[in-house]
N, C-alpha and C positions, 0 to 999 in steps of 0.2 A: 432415435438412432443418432450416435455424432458422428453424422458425415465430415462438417469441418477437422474436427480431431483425428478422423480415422484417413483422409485423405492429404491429411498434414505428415501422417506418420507414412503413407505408399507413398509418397514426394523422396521424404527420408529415403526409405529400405532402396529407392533407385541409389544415391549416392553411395549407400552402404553395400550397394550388389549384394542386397542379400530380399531377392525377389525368388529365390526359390520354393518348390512346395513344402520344405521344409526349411524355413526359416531360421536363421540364428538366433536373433531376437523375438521373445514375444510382444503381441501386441501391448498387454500387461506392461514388458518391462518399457517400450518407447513411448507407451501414452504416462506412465509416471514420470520418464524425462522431460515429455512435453510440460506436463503439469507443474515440474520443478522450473523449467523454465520460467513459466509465465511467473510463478513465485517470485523468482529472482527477481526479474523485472519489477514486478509490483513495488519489491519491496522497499527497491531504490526510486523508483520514479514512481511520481502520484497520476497514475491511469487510472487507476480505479476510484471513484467516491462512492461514500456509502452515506446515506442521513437515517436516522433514528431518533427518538424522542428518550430521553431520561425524565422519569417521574422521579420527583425530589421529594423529601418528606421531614415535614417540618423537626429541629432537633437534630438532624442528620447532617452534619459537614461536609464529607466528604464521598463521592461516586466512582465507582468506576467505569470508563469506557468501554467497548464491546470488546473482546478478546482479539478479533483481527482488525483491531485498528493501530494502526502506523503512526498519523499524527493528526492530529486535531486542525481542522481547518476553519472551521465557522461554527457560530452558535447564537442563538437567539430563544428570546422567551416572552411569550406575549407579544409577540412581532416586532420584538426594540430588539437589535442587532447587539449581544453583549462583547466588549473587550475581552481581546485572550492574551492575560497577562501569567505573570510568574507571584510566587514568594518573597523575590526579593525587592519586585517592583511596588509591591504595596507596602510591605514593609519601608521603605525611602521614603512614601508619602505617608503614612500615618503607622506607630512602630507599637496601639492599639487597637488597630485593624481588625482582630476576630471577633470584639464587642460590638461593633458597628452593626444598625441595624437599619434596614428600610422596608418601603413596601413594595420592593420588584429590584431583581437581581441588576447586575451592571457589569458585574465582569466574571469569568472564566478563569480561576487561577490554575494554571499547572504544576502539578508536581515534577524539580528536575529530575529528584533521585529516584521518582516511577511514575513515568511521562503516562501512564493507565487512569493516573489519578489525579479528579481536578475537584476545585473546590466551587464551588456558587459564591461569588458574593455581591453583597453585603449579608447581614440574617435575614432571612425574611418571616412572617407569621402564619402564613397560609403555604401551601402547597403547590409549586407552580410547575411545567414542566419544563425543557429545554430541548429546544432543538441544535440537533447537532447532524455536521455534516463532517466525514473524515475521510485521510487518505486510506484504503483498505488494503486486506492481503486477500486475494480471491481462495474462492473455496477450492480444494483439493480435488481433482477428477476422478479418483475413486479406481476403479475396475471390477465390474460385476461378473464373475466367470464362468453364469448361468447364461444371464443373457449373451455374454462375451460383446459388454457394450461400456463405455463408464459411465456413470454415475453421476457426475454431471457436467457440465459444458465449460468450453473456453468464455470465461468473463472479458477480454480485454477488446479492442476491434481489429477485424480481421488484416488491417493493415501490418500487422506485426508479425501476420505469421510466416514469411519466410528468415526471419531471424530467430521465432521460437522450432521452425524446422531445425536451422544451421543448429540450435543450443542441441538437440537431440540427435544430429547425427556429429556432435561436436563428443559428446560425452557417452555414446555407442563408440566410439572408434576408441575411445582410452579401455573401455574392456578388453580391447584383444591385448596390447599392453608392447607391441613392437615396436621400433624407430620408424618404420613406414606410417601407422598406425596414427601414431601420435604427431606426427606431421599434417596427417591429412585433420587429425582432430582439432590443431594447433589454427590451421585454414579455417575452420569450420567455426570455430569459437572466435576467432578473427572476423567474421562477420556477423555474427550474434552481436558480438561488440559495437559493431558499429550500429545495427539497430537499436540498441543499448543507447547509444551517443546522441541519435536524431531522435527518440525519445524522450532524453534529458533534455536536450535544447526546445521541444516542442513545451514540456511541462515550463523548463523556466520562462520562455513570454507569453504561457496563459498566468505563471503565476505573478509576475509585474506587474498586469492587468490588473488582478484580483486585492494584489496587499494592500491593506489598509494601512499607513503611515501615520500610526502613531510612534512616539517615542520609543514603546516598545514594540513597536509591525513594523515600524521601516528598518531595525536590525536585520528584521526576517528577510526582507525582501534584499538589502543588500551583503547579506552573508550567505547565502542560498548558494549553495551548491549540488549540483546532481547528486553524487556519489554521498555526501553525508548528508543529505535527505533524510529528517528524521534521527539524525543523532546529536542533534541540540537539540537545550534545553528552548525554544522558540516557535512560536505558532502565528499564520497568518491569518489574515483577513478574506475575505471571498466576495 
């Protein structure tokens, strides 16, 4: 049963005054606002990490990452920590880079033009896997209308849920579509924001912590912005 979710959304229906036995909203329609919320968040700010292994195969250049991943944080293979560099970084240090061959990977290249796609390098001969840790998009809450329960759970910690309440009773109140309405949504989403805000500031001095400075990781670390999180071409260290 998601108690947390479902008494996320009775917090909600009080603001909304819409506690009656016949409700305005269904639970369906404010557990998907909920669920959109936490998206949002996710999407900007790195709360969520996910690790997973990539099996590489010899021949093979290039991988892709898991579908909800956001941006590549760390990587390792055979327990050596690999570099997470770019295209244009290796090409500056050697401009025949893709012949290069050894016996254990070294670095991580990302693709700018589809950050999904990274490359291993150097070649290697054998098969090795890689550990990898990322920022993630949490899974979609669903809503099962048999049980009348979702599907599955709030991923992120429960600290955040009075601002994924405000994002749900921020974006119920723009359906009725009036000047009063949209005021009280305008409030509402006005503090979503700001858990929005102390989110971003939490993530950037865990992520100061974690960058690795090199040439190319201490760009990350001083370009780093909340809001474009993930929309450069750049990956940190952990």
């Amino acid at each position: 049963m998601a108690e947390r979710e479902l008494a996320i959304v009775a917090n909600a229906r009080i603001t909304l005054n819409d506690v009656n036995t016949t409700p305005r909203w269904s639970n369906e329609r404010l557990l998907s606002l909920l669920s959109e919320a936490q998206d949002t968040l996710c999407k900007s700010v790195p709360l969520l990490n996910t690790r997973t292994i990539i099996n590489t195969i010899v021949g093979q250049p290039t991988y892709r990452l898991p579908l909800d991943c956001i941006k590549l944080i760390r990587a390792s293979s055979e327990g050596i920590p690999l570099k997470l560099s770019s295209y244009d970084e290796v090409e500056d240090i050697n401009p025949d880079w893709e012949e290069d061959k050894s016996s254990a990977f070294s670095s991580i290249i990302v693709n700018a033009l589809d950050q999904q796609e990274i490359r291993p390098y150097p070649l290697v001969s054998e098969s090795k896997p890689i550990k990898i840790v990322y920022h993630a998009r949490p899974v979609d809450l669903g809503w099962d209308s048999e049980t009348e329960d979702t599907v599955e759970e709030l991923t992120i910690s429960t600290m955040w849920d009075d601002g994924l309440k405000q994002y749900v009773i921020g974006m119920a109140f723009l359906d009725y579509g009036d000047e009063a309405s949209n005021t009280r949504a305008a409030t509402a989403m006005g503090l979503y924001q700001a858990a929005f805000v102390e989110a971003t500031k939490l993530s950037q001095k865990s992520f100061a912590k974690r960058a690795v400075t090199t040439s190319f990781q201490g760009k990350v670390a001083s370009n780093y912005g909340g809001n474009s999180y993930g929309n450069r071409n750049c990956r940190s260290g952990y």
